[in-house]
C-alpha positions in Angstrom: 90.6 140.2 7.7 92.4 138.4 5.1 93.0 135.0 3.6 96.2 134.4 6.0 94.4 135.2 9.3 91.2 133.4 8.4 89.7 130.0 8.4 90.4 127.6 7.3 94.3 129.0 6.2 95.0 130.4 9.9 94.0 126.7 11.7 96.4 124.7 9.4 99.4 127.6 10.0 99.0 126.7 13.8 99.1 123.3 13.5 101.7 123.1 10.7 104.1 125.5 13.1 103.3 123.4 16.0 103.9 119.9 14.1 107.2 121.4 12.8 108.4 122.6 16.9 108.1 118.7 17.3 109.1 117.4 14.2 112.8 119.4 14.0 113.5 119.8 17.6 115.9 116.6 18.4 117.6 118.0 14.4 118.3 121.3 15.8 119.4 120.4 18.8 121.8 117.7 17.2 123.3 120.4 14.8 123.5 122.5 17.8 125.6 119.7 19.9 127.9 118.6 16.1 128.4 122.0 14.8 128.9 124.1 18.4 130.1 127.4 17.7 130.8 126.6 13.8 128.8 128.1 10.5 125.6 125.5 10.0 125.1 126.8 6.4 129.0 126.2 5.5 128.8 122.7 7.1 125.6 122.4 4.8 127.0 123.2 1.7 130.1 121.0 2.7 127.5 118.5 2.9 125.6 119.1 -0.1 128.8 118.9 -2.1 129.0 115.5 -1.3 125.7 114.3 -2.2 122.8 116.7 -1.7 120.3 114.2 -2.8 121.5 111.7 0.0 121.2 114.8 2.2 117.7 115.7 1.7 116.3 112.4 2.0 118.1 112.2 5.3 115.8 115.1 6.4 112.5 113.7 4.5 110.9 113.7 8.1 111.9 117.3 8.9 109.7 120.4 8.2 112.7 123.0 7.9 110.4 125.5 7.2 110.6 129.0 7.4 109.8 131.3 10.6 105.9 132.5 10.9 108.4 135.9 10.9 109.1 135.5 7.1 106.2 133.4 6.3 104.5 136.9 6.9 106.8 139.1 5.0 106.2 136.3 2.2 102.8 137.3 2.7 103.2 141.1 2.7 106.1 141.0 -0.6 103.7 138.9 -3.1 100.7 141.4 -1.7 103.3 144.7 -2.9 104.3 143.0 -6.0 101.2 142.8 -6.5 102.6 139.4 -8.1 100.0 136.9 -10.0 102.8 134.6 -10.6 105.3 133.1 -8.3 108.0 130.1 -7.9 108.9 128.1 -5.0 112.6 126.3 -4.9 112.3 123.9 -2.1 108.2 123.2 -0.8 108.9 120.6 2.5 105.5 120.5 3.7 104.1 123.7 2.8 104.4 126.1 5.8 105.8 128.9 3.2 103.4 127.6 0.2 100.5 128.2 1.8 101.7 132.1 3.5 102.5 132.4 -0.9 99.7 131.2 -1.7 97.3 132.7 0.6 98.7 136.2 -0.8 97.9 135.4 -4.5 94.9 134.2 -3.9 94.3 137.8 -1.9 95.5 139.6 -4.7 92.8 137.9 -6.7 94.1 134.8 -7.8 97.1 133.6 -9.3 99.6 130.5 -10.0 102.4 129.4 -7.1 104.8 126.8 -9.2 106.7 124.6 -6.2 109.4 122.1 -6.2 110.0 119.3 -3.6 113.1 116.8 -4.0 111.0 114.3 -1.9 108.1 112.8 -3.2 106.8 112.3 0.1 107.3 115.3 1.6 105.3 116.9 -1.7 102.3 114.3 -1.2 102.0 116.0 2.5 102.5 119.8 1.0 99.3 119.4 -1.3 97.5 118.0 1.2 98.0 120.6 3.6 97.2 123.2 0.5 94.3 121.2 0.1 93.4 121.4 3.4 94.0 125.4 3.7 91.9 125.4 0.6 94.5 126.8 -1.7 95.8 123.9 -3.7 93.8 124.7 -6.8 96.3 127.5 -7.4 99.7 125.8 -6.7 101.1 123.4 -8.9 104.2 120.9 -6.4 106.1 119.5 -8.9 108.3 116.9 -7.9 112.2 116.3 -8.6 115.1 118.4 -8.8 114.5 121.8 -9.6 117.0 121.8 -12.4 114.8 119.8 -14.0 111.1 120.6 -12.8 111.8 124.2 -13.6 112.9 123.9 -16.7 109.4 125.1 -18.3 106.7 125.7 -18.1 106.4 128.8 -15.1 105.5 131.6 -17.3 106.7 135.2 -16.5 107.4 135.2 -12.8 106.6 138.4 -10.8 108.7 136.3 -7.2 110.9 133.6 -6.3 111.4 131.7 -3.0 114.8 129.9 -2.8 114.5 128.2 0.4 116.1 124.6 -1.2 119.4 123.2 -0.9 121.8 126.5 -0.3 124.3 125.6 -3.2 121.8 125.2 -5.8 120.5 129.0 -5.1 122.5 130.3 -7.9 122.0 127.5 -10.5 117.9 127.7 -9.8 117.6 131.8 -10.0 119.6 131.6 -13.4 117.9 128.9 -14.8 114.7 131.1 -13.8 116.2 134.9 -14.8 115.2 134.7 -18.3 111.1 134.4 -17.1 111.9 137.6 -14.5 109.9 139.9 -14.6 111.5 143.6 -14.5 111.1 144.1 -10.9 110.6 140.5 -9.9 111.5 139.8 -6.2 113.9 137.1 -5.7 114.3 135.9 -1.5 116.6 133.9 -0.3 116.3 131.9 2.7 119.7 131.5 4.3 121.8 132.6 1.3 125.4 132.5 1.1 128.9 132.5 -1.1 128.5 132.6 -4.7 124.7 133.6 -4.6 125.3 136.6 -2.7 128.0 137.4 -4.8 125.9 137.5 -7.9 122.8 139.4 -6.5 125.1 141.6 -4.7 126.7 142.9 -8.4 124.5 145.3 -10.2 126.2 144.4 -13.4 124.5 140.8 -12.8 120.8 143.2 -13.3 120.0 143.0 -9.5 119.6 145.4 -6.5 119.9 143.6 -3.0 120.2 143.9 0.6 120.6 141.7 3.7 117.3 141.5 5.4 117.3 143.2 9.1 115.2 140.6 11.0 116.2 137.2 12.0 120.1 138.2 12.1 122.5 135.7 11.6 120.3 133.9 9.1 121.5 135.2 5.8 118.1 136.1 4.3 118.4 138.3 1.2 115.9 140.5 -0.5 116.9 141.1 -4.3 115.2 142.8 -7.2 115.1 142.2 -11.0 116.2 145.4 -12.6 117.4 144.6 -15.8 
């Protein structure tokens, strides 16, 4: 059995899944009645245009996590990376940290560099990777990502960008020149110029729409330049 399906990481999972059910319910349901049959990640960036710091605090209370679906493929791309070194664009409270996490620390250890807007939202993260007994390997650091990323992450064998959707591209390009070769780069709901880039081999990528969770627009890419 591994780190993911054991105590005390598999407890805090259920609970953080189950929180997050309740916590983003009335949201979804609200974008669901505003946006009807319209694109939620177009009216996002619209959004985001405007003010994305406004937006996010708006959504300080929300978990907007990712699915236990790709929480475990998290799981299963750092354990086939066999990746010792791995950065997190957009934290919340933790749900895809700690499926990270849990992988490094099953491939024998490693560092998880996160980044969380909200300073609340990254007090609750470490103390649910505290909790899952993993926070001695992840470093939340607080602020934009423009600006918390700017050093400090060492070579990086994966990414997560599962942030604010139009700062995708600034973050992996600000990141490409600690890639890896072969470094995996996912993003969560990716759209427009980002899929543009990672798309274009000339850009020293190879990438492809992942087929589960349709309509989502996650991306798997790798560094191969």
């Amino acid at each position: 059995m591994d780190t993911l399906d054991s105590a005390p990481v598999a407890g805090v999972l259920t609970r953080l899944f189950d929180e997050a059910a309740t916590a983003d319910g009335a949201l979804m349901a609200q974008i669901v009645d505003e946006w009807g049959d319209g694109d939620p990640v177009a009216e996002m960036l619209a959004r985001e245009a405007a003010d994305y710091r406004g937006l996010y605090h708006e959504f300080a209370d929300n978990y907007l996590n990712v699915s236990a679906e790709f929480g475990q493929f998290l799981y299963i791309c750092v354990r086939a990376r066999q990746a010792k070194n791995v950065v997190e664009f957009g934290t919340s409270f933790g749900v895809s940290t700690i499926h990270l996490a849990a992988a490094l620390r099953d491939n024998g250890g490693g560092h998880l560099v996160g980044t969380e807007l909200e300073s609340t939202k990254a007090r609750r993260a470490n103390e649910n990777l505290a909790a899952a007994g993993l926070a001695d390997i992840v470093d939340v650091r607080v602020g934009d990502a423009l600006e918390t990323l700017r050093g400090g992450v060492g070579d990086v064998d994966l990414v997560l960008l599962d942030g604010a959707f139009s700062l995708y591209l600034p973050v992996l390009q600000l990141l490409e020149p600690r890639l890896r070769p072969g470094a995996l780069v996912l993003g969560e709901n990716a759209s427009g110029d980002y899929l543009s880039y990672v798309r274009d081999p000339a850009n020293g990528y190879r990438s492809v729409p992942l087929p589960f969770e349709p309509g989502r627009g996650n991306e798997l890419s790798v560094r191969t330049a």
